[in-house]
C-alpha angles and dihedrals in degrees: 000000000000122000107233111225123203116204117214119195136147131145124279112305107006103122104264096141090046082057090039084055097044097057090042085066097045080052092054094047088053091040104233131139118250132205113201131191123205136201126211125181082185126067094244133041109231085182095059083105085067087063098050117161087358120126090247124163120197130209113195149181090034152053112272090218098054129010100021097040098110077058092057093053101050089040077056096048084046087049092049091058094052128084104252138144099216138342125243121210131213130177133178125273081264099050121123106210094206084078088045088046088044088055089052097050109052113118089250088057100032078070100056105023126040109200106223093170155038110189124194120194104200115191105222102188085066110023096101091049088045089055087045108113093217088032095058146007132264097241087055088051097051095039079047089055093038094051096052096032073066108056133101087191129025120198111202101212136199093027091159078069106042111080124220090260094048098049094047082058093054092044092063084041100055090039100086091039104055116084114252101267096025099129113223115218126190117221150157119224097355090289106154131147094273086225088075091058105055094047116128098246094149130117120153087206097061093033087052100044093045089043103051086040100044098035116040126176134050111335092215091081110142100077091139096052115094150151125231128193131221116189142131083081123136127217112325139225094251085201095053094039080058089058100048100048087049091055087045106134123247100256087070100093096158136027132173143178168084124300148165128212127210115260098023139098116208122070122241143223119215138197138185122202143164082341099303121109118226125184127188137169109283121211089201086098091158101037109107117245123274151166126211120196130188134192160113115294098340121185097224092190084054097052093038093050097048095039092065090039080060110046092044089056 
Protein backbone atom coordinates (compact mmCIF):
# COMPACT_ATOMS: atom_id res chain seq x y z
CA UNK A 1 0.00 0.00 0.00
CA UNK A 2 0.90 3.41 -0.79
CA UNK A 3 1.52 5.97 1.88
CA UNK A 4 -0.72 9.05 1.09
CA UNK A 5 1.41 12.60 1.49
CA UNK A 6 -0.29 16.04 2.17
CA UNK A 7 1.88 19.39 0.97
CA UNK A 8 1.57 22.27 2.93
CA UNK A 9 2.76 25.66 1.50
CA UNK A 10 1.76 29.05 1.81
CA UNK A 11 3.74 32.20 1.84
CA UNK A 12 5.71 33.63 5.13
CA UNK A 13 3.63 33.97 7.77
CA UNK A 14 0.44 32.59 6.76
CA UNK A 15 -0.17 29.91 9.31
CA UNK A 16 1.07 26.77 7.64
CA UNK A 17 2.68 25.17 10.85
CA UNK A 18 -0.62 26.05 12.95
CA UNK A 19 -2.44 23.77 9.98
CA UNK A 20 0.75 21.18 10.04
CA UNK A 21 -0.05 20.90 13.83
CA UNK A 22 -3.63 20.61 13.51
CA UNK A 23 -3.63 17.71 11.36
CA UNK A 24 -0.80 16.09 13.53
CA UNK A 25 -3.28 15.98 16.15
CA UNK A 26 -5.85 14.80 14.20
CA UNK A 27 -3.16 12.19 13.39
CA UNK A 28 -2.60 11.37 17.27
CA UNK A 29 -6.29 11.09 18.00
CA UNK A 30 -6.59 8.39 14.87
CA UNK A 31 -3.02 6.61 15.95
CA UNK A 32 -1.33 6.62 13.32
CA UNK A 33 2.38 7.35 12.69
CA UNK A 34 3.16 10.01 11.17
CA UNK A 35 6.52 11.07 8.87
CA UNK A 36 7.00 14.75 8.62
CA UNK A 37 9.22 16.76 6.48
CA UNK A 38 10.42 20.33 7.47
CA UNK A 39 11.65 23.02 5.82
CA UNK A 40 14.16 25.61 7.21
CA UNK A 41 15.50 28.68 5.28
CA UNK A 42 17.73 29.10 8.56
CA UNK A 43 20.34 26.86 9.63
CA UNK A 44 18.55 25.88 12.74
CA UNK A 45 14.89 25.11 13.51
CA UNK A 46 13.73 27.36 16.80
CA UNK A 47 10.11 25.42 16.38
CA UNK A 48 11.52 22.01 16.75
CA UNK A 49 9.77 22.24 20.49
CA UNK A 50 6.39 22.23 18.50
CA UNK A 51 7.41 18.59 17.25
CA UNK A 52 8.23 17.17 20.39
CA UNK A 53 8.33 13.55 20.58
CA UNK A 54 7.08 13.50 16.23
CA UNK A 55 9.09 11.64 13.74
CA UNK A 56 10.13 15.02 12.05
CA UNK A 57 12.85 15.35 9.85
CA UNK A 58 14.41 19.10 9.05
CA UNK A 59 15.90 20.22 6.38
CA UNK A 60 17.67 23.40 6.94
CA UNK A 61 19.82 26.31 5.56
CA UNK A 62 17.95 26.05 2.13
CA UNK A 63 14.54 25.93 -0.13
CA UNK A 64 13.16 22.36 -0.51
CA UNK A 65 12.21 23.07 -4.06
CA UNK A 66 15.78 24.32 -5.34
CA UNK A 67 18.94 24.15 -3.66
CA UNK A 68 18.17 21.40 -1.16
CA UNK A 69 16.14 19.18 -3.51
CA UNK A 70 18.66 16.29 -3.82
CA UNK A 71 17.91 16.51 0.40
CA UNK A 72 14.31 16.05 -0.09
CA UNK A 73 14.78 13.09 -2.05
CA UNK A 74 16.88 11.35 -0.04
CA UNK A 75 14.75 12.57 3.12
CA UNK A 76 11.82 10.70 0.70
CA UNK A 77 13.96 7.25 0.00
CA UNK A 78 14.75 7.40 4.46
CA UNK A 79 10.89 7.96 4.93
CA UNK A 80 10.00 4.77 2.43
CA UNK A 81 12.03 2.27 4.74
CA UNK A 82 10.05 3.43 8.29
CA UNK A 83 7.20 2.34 9.45
CA UNK A 84 4.72 5.37 8.85
CA UNK A 85 0.62 5.97 7.77
CA UNK A 86 0.99 8.92 5.80
CA UNK A 87 3.74 11.88 5.22
CA UNK A 88 3.21 15.31 5.91
CA UNK A 89 5.06 18.18 3.79
CA UNK A 90 6.14 21.21 4.68
CA UNK A 91 8.04 23.83 2.65
CA UNK A 92 9.27 27.34 3.45
CA UNK A 93 7.29 30.40 3.07
CA UNK A 94 9.39 30.51 -0.69
CA UNK A 95 8.76 27.18 -1.77
CA UNK A 96 7.17 26.54 -4.87
CA UNK A 97 5.23 23.25 -4.38
CA UNK A 98 5.29 22.34 -8.05
CA UNK A 99 9.05 21.26 -7.28
CA UNK A 100 7.78 19.53 -4.15
CA UNK A 101 4.80 17.91 -6.39
CA UNK A 102 7.53 17.12 -9.23
CA UNK A 103 9.62 15.18 -6.43
CA UNK A 104 6.71 13.28 -5.62
CA UNK A 105 5.91 12.31 -8.81
CA UNK A 106 8.90 10.77 -10.37
CA UNK A 107 8.37 7.03 -11.32
CA UNK A 108 11.12 5.91 -8.12
CA UNK A 109 8.81 7.77 -5.66
CA UNK A 110 4.66 7.03 -7.69
CA UNK A 111 5.54 3.62 -6.40
CA UNK A 112 6.07 4.47 -2.52
CA UNK A 113 4.05 7.69 -1.91
CA UNK A 114 0.91 8.43 -3.24
CA UNK A 115 0.26 12.60 -3.06
CA UNK A 116 -3.41 13.07 -1.83
CA UNK A 117 -2.96 16.84 -1.31
CA UNK A 118 -1.72 20.09 -2.10
CA UNK A 119 -2.43 22.43 0.64
CA UNK A 120 -2.10 26.61 0.32
CA UNK A 121 -2.08 28.69 3.35
CA UNK A 122 -3.08 32.36 2.05
CA UNK A 123 -2.57 35.37 4.83
CA UNK A 124 -5.52 37.48 4.45
CA UNK A 125 -4.73 40.18 6.46
CA UNK A 126 -1.72 40.87 3.67
CA UNK A 127 -2.59 39.32 0.49
CA UNK A 128 -3.75 42.51 -1.20
CA UNK A 129 -0.44 44.40 -0.06
CA UNK A 130 1.31 41.66 -1.05
CA UNK A 131 -0.39 41.95 -4.76
CA UNK A 132 0.29 45.58 -4.59
CA UNK A 133 3.24 46.54 -7.55
CA UNK A 134 5.12 49.35 -5.12
CA UNK A 135 4.11 47.22 -2.10
CA UNK A 136 5.82 44.16 -3.29
CA UNK A 137 8.14 42.67 -5.93
CA UNK A 138 7.47 40.93 -8.95
CA UNK A 139 9.17 37.71 -8.03
CA UNK A 140 6.58 37.64 -4.47
CA UNK A 141 3.60 38.17 -6.80
CA UNK A 142 4.34 35.60 -8.99
CA UNK A 143 5.67 32.85 -5.93
CA UNK A 144 2.12 34.23 -4.32
CA UNK A 145 0.14 33.04 -7.90
CA UNK A 146 2.13 30.04 -8.22
CA UNK A 147 1.43 28.84 -4.53
CA UNK A 148 -2.22 29.07 -4.73
CA UNK A 149 -2.50 28.04 -8.99
CA UNK A 150 -1.17 24.88 -7.16
CA UNK A 151 -3.50 24.04 -4.60
CA UNK A 152 -6.24 21.44 -4.33
CA UNK A 153 -7.24 23.08 -1.55
CA UNK A 154 -6.70 26.84 -0.54
CA UNK A 155 -7.15 27.96 3.22
CA UNK A 156 -7.83 31.69 3.49
CA UNK A 157 -6.21 32.46 6.72
CA UNK A 158 -6.43 35.58 9.53
CA UNK A 159 -10.24 36.46 8.52
CA UNK A 160 -10.80 38.24 11.92
CA UNK A 161 -8.47 40.53 10.23
CA UNK A 162 -9.72 40.78 6.50
CA UNK A 163 -12.96 43.44 6.19
CA UNK A 164 -15.90 42.88 4.05
CA UNK A 165 -14.42 45.25 1.41
CA UNK A 166 -11.30 43.81 1.47
CA UNK A 167 -12.36 40.21 1.12
CA UNK A 168 -14.56 40.84 -1.52
CA UNK A 169 -11.38 42.22 -3.16
CA UNK A 170 -9.44 38.96 -2.59
CA UNK A 171 -11.97 37.12 -3.55
CA UNK A 172 -11.86 38.80 -7.65
CA UNK A 173 -8.12 38.53 -7.27
CA UNK A 174 -7.84 34.85 -6.42
CA UNK A 175 -10.53 34.04 -8.91
CA UNK A 176 -8.41 33.72 -12.10
CA UNK A 177 -5.58 31.96 -10.16
CA UNK A 178 -7.49 28.61 -8.28
CA UNK A 179 -7.79 25.93 -10.14
CA UNK A 180 -11.21 25.22 -11.25
CA UNK A 181 -12.57 22.54 -8.12
CA UNK A 182 -9.91 23.93 -5.20
CA UNK A 183 -12.38 24.61 -2.37
CA UNK A 184 -11.68 27.87 -0.58
CA UNK A 185 -12.18 27.79 2.86
CA UNK A 186 -12.17 31.25 5.55
CA UNK A 187 -10.45 30.86 8.85
CA UNK A 188 -8.71 32.44 11.89
CA UNK A 189 -5.97 31.08 13.07
CA UNK A 190 -5.93 28.13 10.86
CA UNK A 191 -8.78 26.72 12.63
CA UNK A 192 -10.65 24.30 9.98
CA UNK A 193 -12.67 20.87 10.48
CA UNK A 194 -9.51 18.65 10.23
CA UNK A 195 -11.77 16.18 7.70
CA UNK A 196 -11.37 18.79 5.02
CA UNK A 197 -7.78 18.50 5.22
CA UNK A 198 -7.09 15.00 4.69
CA UNK A 199 -9.34 14.74 1.79
CA UNK A 200 -7.73 13.13 -1.58
CA UNK A 201 -7.89 16.33 -3.83
CA UNK A 202 -5.47 15.59 -5.43
CA UNK A 203 -5.08 14.72 -9.82
CA UNK A 204 -1.59 15.38 -11.68
CA UNK A 205 -3.46 15.79 -14.70
CA UNK A 206 -5.66 18.94 -13.48
CA UNK A 207 -2.36 20.52 -10.94
CA UNK A 208 -0.08 20.24 -14.03
CA UNK A 209 -2.59 21.76 -16.94
CA UNK A 210 -3.74 24.85 -14.66
CA UNK A 211 -0.26 25.31 -13.61
CA UNK A 212 1.71 25.43 -16.99
CA UNK A 213 -1.31 27.56 -18.38
CA UNK A 214 -1.86 30.09 -15.24
CA UNK A 215 1.90 30.50 -14.16
CA UNK A 216 4.60 30.80 -17.17
CA UNK A 217 8.24 31.41 -16.75
CA UNK A 218 10.95 29.79 -14.61
CA UNK A 219 9.56 28.27 -11.76
CA UNK A 220 13.04 29.32 -9.34
CA UNK A 221 11.71 32.79 -8.84
CA UNK A 222 12.43 33.97 -5.37
CA UNK A 223 16.41 34.92 -5.72
CA UNK A 224 15.95 37.97 -3.71
CA UNK A 225 14.13 36.15 -0.59
CA UNK A 226 16.11 35.26 1.85
CA UNK A 227 16.66 34.60 5.42
CA UNK A 228 19.78 36.24 7.75
CA UNK A 229 20.88 35.21 11.11
CA UNK A 230 21.91 37.21 14.12
CA UNK A 231 23.37 35.28 16.93
CA UNK A 232 26.37 35.21 19.37
CA UNK A 233 24.19 37.99 21.39
CA UNK A 234 23.68 37.93 25.69
CA UNK A 235 20.72 38.79 27.56
CA UNK A 236 18.63 41.82 25.81
CA UNK A 237 16.91 45.04 26.76
CA UNK A 238 13.09 43.56 26.13
CA UNK A 239 12.13 47.12 25.83
CA UNK A 240 14.62 47.93 23.33
CA UNK A 241 14.18 44.40 21.37
CA UNK A 242 10.16 45.91 21.14
CA UNK A 243 11.40 48.75 19.50
CA UNK A 244 13.43 47.27 17.16
CA UNK A 245 11.32 44.95 15.96
CA UNK A 246 8.91 47.55 15.66
CA UNK A 247 11.67 49.94 13.20
CA UNK A 248 12.33 47.04 11.47
CA UNK A 249 12.17 48.04 7.37
CA UNK A 250 9.40 46.70 4.98
CA UNK A 251 11.19 44.29 3.27
CA UNK A 252 11.19 42.19 6.64
CA UNK A 253 7.92 39.89 6.05
CA UNK A 254 9.02 36.91 8.75
CA UNK A 255 11.02 36.71 11.72
CA UNK A 256 11.53 34.15 14.01
CA UNK A 257 13.61 33.14 17.44
CA UNK A 258 14.99 32.56 21.04
CA UNK A 259 15.80 35.07 23.24
CA UNK A 260 16.61 36.10 26.91
CA UNK A 261 15.80 39.58 28.76
CA UNK A 262 17.76 41.18 31.50
CA UNK A 263 16.43 40.72 34.79
CA UNK A 264 14.30 37.38 34.05
CA UNK A 265 14.56 34.54 34.37
CA UNK A 266 12.53 32.31 31.77
CA UNK A 267 13.59 32.08 27.83
CA UNK A 268 11.44 33.11 25.29
CA UNK A 269 10.25 32.23 22.14
CA UNK A 270 9.47 35.02 19.55
CA UNK A 271 7.49 35.39 16.28
CA UNK A 272 6.94 37.75 13.90
CA UNK A 273 4.11 37.67 11.77
CA UNK A 274 2.17 39.65 9.49
CA UNK A 275 4.00 42.56 11.36
CA UNK A 276 2.86 41.72 15.10
CA UNK A 277 5.20 40.47 17.49
CA UNK A 278 4.23 37.60 19.53
CA UNK A 279 6.66 35.92 22.70
CA UNK A 280 5.99 32.85 24.55
CA UNK A 281 7.98 30.45 27.18
CA UNK A 282 10.38 28.44 25.33
CA UNK A 283 11.22 25.21 26.42
CA UNK A 284 14.79 25.49 24.19
CA UNK A 285 16.58 26.49 27.72
CA UNK A 286 19.71 25.50 26.48
CA UNK A 287 19.43 26.61 22.91
CA UNK A 288 21.63 29.73 22.41
CA UNK A 289 19.98 32.71 21.62
CA UNK A 290 19.04 33.73 17.97
CA UNK A 291 17.19 35.81 15.65
CA UNK A 292 15.92 34.73 12.10
CA UNK A 293 14.89 37.26 9.68
CA UNK A 294 13.16 36.86 6.12
CA UNK A 295 12.60 38.98 3.51
CA UNK A 296 12.82 40.42 0.23
CA UNK A 297 16.18 41.87 -0.63
CA UNK A 298 17.53 42.27 2.98
CA UNK A 299 21.08 44.05 3.69
CA UNK A 300 22.26 41.70 6.04
CA UNK A 301 25.33 44.05 7.03
CA UNK A 302 22.28 46.95 7.69
CA UNK A 303 20.02 44.73 10.10
CA UNK A 304 22.97 43.24 11.79
CA UNK A 305 24.66 46.79 12.47
CA UNK A 306 21.85 48.39 13.74
CA UNK A 307 20.68 45.55 15.60
CA UNK A 308 23.66 45.64 17.84
CA UNK A 309 23.51 49.77 17.83
CA UNK A 310 20.25 49.02 19.26
CA UNK A 311 20.53 46.72 21.61
CA UNK A 312 23.91 48.57 23.27
CA UNK A 313 21.84 51.77 23.68
Amino acid sequence: MKIPVYLISGFLGSGKTTVLLSMIEKCQKDGLKTGIILNELGTKNVEESYFNEQNVKTLLNGCICCTIQDDLNDTLWSFSTEDIDLLLIEGTGVANPIDIEAALTTPEFTRIYELNSMITVVDGSHFLEHQHFFASSKEIRKLLKQQISCANLVILNKEDLITNSSLMRINKKMSGMLQEDAPVFRTSFGNIQKSELFKKRYCLHTTLNHYENSVLGDRHNHSSLRSIQIDGFGELDRQLFKSWIAELPMEVIRGKGIVKFKGESRTYKFQLASGKLSLSEAVEEEMEPLIILIGDSLNEEKLIRNFRSTMSG
